[in-house]
C-alpha positions as CSV (number, residue, x, y, z in Angstrom):
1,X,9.7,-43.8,-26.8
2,X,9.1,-47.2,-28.6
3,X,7.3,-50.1,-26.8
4,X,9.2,-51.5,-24.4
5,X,9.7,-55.2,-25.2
6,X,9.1,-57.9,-22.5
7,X,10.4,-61.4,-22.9
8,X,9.4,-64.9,-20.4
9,X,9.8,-68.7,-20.7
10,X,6.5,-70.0,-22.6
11,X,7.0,-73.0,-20.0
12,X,6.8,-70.2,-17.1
13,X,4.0,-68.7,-18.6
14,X,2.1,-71.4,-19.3
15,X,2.2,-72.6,-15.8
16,X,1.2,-69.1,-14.3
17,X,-1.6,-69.4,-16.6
18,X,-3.2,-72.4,-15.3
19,X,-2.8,-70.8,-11.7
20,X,-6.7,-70.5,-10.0
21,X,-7.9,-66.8,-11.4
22,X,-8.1,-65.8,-7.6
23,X,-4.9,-66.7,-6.4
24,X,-2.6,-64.5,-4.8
25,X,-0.1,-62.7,-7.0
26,X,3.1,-64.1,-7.3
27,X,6.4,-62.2,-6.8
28,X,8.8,-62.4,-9.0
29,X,11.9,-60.6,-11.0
30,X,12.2,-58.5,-13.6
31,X,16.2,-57.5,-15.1
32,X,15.7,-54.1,-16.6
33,X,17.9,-53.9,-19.9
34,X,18.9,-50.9,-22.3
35,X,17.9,-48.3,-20.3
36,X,14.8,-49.9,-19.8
37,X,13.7,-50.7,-22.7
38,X,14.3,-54.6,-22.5
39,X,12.9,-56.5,-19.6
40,X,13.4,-60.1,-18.9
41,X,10.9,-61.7,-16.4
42,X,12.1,-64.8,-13.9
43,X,10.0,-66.4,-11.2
44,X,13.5,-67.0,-9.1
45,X,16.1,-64.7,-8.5
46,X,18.3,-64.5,-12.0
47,X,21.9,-63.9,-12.1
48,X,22.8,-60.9,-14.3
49,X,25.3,-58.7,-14.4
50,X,24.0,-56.2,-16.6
51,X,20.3,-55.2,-15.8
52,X,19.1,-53.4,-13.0
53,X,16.7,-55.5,-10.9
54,X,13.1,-54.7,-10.6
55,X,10.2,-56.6,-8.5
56,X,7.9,-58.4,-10.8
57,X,4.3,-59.6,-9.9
58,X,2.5,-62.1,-12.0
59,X,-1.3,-62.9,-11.4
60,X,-4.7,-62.0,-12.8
61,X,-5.6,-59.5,-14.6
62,X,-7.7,-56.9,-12.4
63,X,-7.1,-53.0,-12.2
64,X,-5.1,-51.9,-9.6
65,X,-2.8,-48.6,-8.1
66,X,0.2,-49.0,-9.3
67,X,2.5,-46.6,-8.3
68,X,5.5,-48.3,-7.0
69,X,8.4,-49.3,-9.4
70,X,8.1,-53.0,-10.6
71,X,6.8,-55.2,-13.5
72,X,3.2,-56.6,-13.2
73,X,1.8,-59.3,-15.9
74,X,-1.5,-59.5,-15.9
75,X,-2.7,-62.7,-16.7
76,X,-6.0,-63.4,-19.0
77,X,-7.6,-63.8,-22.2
78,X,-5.4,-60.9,-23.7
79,X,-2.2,-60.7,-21.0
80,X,-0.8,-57.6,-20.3
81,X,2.2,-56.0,-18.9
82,X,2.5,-52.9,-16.9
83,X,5.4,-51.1,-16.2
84,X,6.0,-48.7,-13.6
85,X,9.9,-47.1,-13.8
86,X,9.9,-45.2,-10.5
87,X,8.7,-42.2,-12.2
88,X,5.8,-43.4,-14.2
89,X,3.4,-45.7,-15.3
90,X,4.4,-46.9,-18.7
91,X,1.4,-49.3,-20.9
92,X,1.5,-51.5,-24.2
93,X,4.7,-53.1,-23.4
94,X,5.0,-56.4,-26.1
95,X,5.0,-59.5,-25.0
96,X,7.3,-62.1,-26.4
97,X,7.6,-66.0,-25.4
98,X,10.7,-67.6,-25.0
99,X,10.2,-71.3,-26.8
100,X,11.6,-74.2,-26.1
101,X,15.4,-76.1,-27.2
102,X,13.8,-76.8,-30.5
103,X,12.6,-73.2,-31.9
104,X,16.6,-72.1,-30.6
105,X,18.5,-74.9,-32.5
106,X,16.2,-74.6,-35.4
107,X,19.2,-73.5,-37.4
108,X,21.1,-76.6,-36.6
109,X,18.3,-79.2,-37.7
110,X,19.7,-79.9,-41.3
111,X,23.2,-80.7,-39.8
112,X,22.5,-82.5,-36.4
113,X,19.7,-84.8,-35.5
114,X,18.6,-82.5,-32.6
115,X,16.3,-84.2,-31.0
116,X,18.8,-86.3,-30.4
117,X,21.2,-84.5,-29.3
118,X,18.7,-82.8,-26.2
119,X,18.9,-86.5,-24.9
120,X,22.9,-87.2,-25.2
121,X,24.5,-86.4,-21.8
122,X,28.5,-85.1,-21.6
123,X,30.2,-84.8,-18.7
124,X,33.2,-82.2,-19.2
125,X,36.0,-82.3,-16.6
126,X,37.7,-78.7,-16.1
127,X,36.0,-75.8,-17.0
128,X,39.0,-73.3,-17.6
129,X,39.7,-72.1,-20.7
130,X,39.2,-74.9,-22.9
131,X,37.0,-76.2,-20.7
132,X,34.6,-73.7,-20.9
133,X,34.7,-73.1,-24.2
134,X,33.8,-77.0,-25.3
135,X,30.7,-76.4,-22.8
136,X,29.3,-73.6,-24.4
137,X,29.5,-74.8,-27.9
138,X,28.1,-78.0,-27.2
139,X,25.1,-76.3,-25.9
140,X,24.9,-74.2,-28.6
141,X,24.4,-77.6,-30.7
142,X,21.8,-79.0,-28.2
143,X,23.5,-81.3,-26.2
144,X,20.2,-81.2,-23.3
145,X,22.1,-82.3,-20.4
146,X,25.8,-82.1,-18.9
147,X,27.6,-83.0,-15.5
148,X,30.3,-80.6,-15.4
149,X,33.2,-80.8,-12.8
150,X,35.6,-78.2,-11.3
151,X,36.7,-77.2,-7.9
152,X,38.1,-73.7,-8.9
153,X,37.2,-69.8,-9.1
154,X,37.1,-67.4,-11.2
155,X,40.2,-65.0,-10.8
156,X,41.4,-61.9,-12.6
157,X,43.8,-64.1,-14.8
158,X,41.1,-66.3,-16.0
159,X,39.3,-63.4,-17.4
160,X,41.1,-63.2,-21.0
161,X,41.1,-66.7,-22.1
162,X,37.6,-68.0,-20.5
163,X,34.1,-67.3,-21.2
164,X,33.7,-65.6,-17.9
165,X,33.6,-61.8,-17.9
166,X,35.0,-60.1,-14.5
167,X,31.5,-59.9,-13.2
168,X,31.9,-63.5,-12.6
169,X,35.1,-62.8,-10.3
170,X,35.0,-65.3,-7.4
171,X,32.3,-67.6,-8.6
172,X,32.8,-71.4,-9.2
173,X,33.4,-72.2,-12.5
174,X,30.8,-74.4,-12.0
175,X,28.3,-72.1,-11.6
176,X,29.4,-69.9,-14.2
177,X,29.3,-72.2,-17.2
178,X,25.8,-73.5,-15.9
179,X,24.2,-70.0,-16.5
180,X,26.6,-69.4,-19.7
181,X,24.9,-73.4,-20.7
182,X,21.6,-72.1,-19.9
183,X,21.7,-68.7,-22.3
184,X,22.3,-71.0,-24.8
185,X,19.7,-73.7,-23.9
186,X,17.8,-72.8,-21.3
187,X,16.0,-76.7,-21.2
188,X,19.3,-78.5,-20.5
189,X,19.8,-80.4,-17.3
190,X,23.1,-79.4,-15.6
191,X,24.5,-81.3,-13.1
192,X,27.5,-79.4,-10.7
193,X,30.2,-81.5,-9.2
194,X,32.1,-78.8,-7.3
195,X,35.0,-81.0,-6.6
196,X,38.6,-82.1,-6.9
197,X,38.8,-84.9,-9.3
198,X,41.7,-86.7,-8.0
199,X,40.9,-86.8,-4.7
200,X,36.9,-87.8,-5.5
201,X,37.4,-90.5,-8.1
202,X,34.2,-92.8,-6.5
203,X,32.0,-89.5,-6.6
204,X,32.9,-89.2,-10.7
205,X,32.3,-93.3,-11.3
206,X,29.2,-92.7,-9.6
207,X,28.2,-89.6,-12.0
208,X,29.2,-92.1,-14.6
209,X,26.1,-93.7,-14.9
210,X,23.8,-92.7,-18.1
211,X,26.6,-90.4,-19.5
212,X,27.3,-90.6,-23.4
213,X,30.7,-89.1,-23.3
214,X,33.3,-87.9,-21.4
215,X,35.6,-84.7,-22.0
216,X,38.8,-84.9,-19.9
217,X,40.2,-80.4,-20.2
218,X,41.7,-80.3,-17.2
219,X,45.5,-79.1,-17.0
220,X,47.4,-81.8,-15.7
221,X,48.3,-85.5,-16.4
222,X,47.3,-86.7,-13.1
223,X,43.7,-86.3,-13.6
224,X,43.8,-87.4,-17.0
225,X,45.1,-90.5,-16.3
226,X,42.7,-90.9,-13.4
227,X,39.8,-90.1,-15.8
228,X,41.7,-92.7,-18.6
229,X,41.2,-94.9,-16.3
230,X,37.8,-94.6,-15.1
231,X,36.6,-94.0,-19.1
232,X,38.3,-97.4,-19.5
233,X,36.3,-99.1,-16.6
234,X,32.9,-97.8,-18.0
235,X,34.0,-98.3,-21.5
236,X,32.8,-95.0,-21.8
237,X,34.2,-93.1,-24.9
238,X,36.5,-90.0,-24.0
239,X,38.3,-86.9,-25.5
240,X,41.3,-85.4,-24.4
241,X,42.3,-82.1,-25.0
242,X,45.8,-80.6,-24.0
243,X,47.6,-76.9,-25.1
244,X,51.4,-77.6,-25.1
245,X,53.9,-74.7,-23.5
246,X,52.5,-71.0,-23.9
247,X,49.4,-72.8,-26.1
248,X,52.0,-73.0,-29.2
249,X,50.3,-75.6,-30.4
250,X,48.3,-78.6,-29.1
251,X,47.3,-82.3,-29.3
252,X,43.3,-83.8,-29.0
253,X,43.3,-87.8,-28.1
254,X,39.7,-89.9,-28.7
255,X,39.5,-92.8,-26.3
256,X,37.4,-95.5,-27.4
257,X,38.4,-97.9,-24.6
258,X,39.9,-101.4,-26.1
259,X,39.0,-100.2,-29.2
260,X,42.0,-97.7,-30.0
261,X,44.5,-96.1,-28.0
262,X,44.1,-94.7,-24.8
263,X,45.5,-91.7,-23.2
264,X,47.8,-94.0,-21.4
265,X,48.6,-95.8,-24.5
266,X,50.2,-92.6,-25.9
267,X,51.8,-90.7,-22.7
268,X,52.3,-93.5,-20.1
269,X,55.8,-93.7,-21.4
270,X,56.7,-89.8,-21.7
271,X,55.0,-86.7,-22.7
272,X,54.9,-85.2,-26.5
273,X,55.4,-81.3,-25.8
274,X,55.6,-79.7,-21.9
275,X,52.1,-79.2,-21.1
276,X,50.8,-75.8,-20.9
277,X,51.6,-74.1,-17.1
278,X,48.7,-71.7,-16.6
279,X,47.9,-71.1,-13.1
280,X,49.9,-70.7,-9.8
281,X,47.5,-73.7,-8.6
282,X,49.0,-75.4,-11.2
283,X,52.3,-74.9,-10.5
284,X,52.3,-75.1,-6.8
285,X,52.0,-78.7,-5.6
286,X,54.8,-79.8,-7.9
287,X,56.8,-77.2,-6.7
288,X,58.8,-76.9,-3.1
289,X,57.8,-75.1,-0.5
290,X,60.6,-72.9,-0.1
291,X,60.3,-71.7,-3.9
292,X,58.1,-68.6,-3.2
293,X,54.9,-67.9,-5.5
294,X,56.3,-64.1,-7.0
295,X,59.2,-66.6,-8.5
296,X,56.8,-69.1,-9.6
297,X,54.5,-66.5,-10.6
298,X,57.6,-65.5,-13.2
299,X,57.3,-69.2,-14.7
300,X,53.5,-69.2,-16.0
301,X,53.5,-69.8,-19.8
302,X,49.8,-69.2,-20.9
303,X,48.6,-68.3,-24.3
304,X,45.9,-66.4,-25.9
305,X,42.2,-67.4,-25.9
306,X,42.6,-67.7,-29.8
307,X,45.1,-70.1,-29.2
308,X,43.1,-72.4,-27.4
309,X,40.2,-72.0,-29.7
310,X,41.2,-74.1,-33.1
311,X,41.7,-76.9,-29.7
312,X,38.8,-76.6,-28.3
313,X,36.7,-76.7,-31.8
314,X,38.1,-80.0,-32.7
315,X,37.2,-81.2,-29.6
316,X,33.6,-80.3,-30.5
317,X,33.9,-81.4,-33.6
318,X,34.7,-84.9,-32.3
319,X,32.4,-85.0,-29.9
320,X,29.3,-84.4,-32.4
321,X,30.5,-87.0,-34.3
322,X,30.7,-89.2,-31.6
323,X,27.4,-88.4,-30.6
324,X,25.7,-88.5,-33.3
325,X,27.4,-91.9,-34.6
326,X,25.5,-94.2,-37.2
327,X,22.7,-91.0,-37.7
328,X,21.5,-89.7,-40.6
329,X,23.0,-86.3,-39.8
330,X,24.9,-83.9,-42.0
331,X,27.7,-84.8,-40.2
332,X,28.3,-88.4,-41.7
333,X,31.2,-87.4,-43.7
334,X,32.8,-86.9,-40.6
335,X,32.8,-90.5,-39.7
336,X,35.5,-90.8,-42.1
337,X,37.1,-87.5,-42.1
338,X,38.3,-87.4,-38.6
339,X,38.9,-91.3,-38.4
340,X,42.4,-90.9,-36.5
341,X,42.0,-91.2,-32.8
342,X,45.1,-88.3,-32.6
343,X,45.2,-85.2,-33.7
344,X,48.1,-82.6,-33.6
345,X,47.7,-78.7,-34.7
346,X,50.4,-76.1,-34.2
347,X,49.7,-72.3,-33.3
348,X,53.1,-70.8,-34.0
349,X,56.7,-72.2,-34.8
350,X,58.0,-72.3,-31.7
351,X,58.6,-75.0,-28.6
352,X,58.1,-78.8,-30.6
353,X,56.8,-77.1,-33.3
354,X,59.7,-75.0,-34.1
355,X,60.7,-77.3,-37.3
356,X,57.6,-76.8,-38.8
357,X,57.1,-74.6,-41.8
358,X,54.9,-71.5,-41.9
359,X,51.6,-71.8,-43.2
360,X,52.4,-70.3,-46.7
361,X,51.0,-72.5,-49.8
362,X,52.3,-75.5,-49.3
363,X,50.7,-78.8,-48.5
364,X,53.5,-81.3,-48.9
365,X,55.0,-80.5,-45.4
366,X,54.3,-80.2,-41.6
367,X,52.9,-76.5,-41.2
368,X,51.6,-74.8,-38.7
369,X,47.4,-73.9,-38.5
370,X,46.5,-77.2,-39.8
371,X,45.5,-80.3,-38.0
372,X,47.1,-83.7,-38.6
373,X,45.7,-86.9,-37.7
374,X,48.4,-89.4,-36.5
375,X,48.0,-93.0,-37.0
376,X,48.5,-94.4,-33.2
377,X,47.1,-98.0,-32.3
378,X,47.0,-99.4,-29.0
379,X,49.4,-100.1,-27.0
380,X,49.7,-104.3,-25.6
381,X,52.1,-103.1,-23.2
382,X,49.9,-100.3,-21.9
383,X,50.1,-99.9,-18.3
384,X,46.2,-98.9,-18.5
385,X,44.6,-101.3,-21.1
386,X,47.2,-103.5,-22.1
387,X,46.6,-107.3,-22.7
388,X,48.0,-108.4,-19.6
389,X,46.2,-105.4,-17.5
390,X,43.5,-105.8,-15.5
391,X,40.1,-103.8,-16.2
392,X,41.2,-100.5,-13.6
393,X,38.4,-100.4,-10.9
394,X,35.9,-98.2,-10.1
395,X,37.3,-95.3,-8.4
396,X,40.5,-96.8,-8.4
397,X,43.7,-93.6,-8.6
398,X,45.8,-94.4,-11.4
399,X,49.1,-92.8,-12.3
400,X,50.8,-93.0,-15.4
401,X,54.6,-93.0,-15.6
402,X,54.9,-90.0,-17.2
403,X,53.1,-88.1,-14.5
């Protein structure tokens, strides 16, 4: 059997290490991984669903009997780890320290000014499948800290589109992406707002404060337009991603408040494409009460996770660009790539993209699996930042007329 390989936070180390050399031992936890060949060490209980869970002691490095199952590190000049499976005593196990953000993004370093980037802070409203996926990719590029909002579970139906696996079943989505964040970036600062937006709109303004951007991927127009409105207050710059019917194609709006559009600008007089229905939640308060959920349960339109994908990217994209705004980064091309505020990109040729012509070789028409940027300007009449409208208040609901 190879040596078993044992891997900690350098920051957790590092702070055992300066304990007193007679303190008491510290408990801790160990996830045991391929058959026990992998061990990851915590100093507070880890959520996993993969590893089997072992006891872990940290402290200083003197001999004792061993013969329980469990992890010990042995602090001192030369630390060692000790290894005890139930059965037997296993020695020589290597050591390896988890750095910090900067070792993990290394990669990224000639494309984004990372260090940055670990002091940008996004707030991402809905965490379903879009959601979720913008979240994890912006940790992946070393955003260091997010506010992330959603009131909902994980349920067997989420399970194909979203980064959740079914061991997450019944957890808050909250929850969830904060552990999926913290794989990727185990630094950032995550802060959980388990709650309805539309009904907590003074709790969100509050969050407001020190945030860089905001990411509207919720799945319905009322709390978009409540989270237009609040952008517009802050004049805080937002992106809005939205999946049409059955995710057959899909639009992504930048908000850059008085400046350009805003999502009221573009939908407060009617909506381009019937949003996507994915969710009896969704479906339920617009629906009567008589109208039982098996027949509403028959009217869910969702598409696949690849569908929301090429969505989801470009919201990425534009937030990195956003962020990293009058940098030297490799992404200053950008600047003038994506200059359109909207942004339209069809999956298949079907619903409002059903005039569209396939893919093929052409580039002279409308085709689907490309994205289009749409000249829009603001809107004087808008009902939201129009010249003869009122800066919205903080908190205040807001409902467009095409809600």
């Amino acid at each position: 059997m190879s040596k078993p390989l044992v891997y900690l936070s350098r920051v957790l180390f590092e702070r055992l290490s300066q304990a007193p050399a007679n303190s008491i031992r510290h408990q801790g936890w160990a996830i045991a991984l391929d058959e026990g060949t992998v061990f990851h060490l915590f100093d507070s209980p880890p959520h996993s669903p993969y590893g089997e869970s072992y006891p872990a002691f940290f402290g200083p490095d003197f001999e004792m009997d061993i013969t329980q199952k469990g992890v010990w590190l042995l602090l001192g000049e030369t630390p060692r780890v000790l290894i005890h499976d139930g059965e037997r005593l296993i020695e020589g196990a290597e050591l390896h320290l988890i750095s910090d953000a900067d070792e993990i993004s290394s990669r990224s370093a000639g494309l984004l000014e990372t260090d940055v980037l670990a002091q940008k802070h996004v707030m991402i409203a809905g965490l379903g499948s879009g959601g979720s996926q913008i979240a994890l990719e912006l940790a992946k590029a070393g955003i260091g800290q997010f506010t992330l909002i959603d009131f909902d579970r994980i349920d067997l139906s989420n399970v194909a589109r979203h980064v959740a696996g079914v061991h997450d079943l019944g957890r808050l989505k909250t929850n969830v992406m904060r552990d999926a964040i913290l794989q990727k970036n185990p630094s950032a600062q995550i802060n959980l707002l388990n709650i309805d937006i539309d009904s907590h709109l003074p709790q969100i303004a509050q969050a407001l404060a020190g945030v860089d951007l905001l990411i509207a991927a919720t799945d319905n127009n009322r709390s978009r337009f409540n989270l237009n409105a609040l952008a517009l207050a802050h004049r805080l710059p937002m992106l809005v991603g939205r999946a049409t019917t059955r995710a057959a194609g899909g639009d992504v709006l930048r908000v850059r408040p008085y400046a350009g559009p805003c999502y009221a600008c573009l939908f407060g007089a009617g909506l381009l494409g019937q949003e996507e229905r994915s969710s009896l939640r969704q479906l339920r308060p617009q629906t009567p009460a008589y109208v039982p959920d098996a027949a509403l349960q028959a009217t869910i339109q969702v598409g696949l996770a690849s569908d929301i994908a090429p969505i989801a990217n470009m919201v990425v994209k534009l937030a990195l660009v956003e962020l990293s705004r009058g940098l030297a980064s490799g992404l200053k091309s950008l600047e003038t790539d994506i200059e359109a505020d909207f942004y339209l990109w069809g999956n298949r040729r079907e619903d409002m993209f059903a005039a569209w012509s396939p893919l093929g070789y052409s580039v002279q028409q409308n085709t689907i699996l490309r994205w289009y940027g749409v000249r829009t300007t603001r809107n004087p009449a808008c009902p939201a930042c129009g010249e003869q409208t009122q800066t919205p208040v903080e908190g205040e609901e807001f409902f467009g007329t095409g809600e």
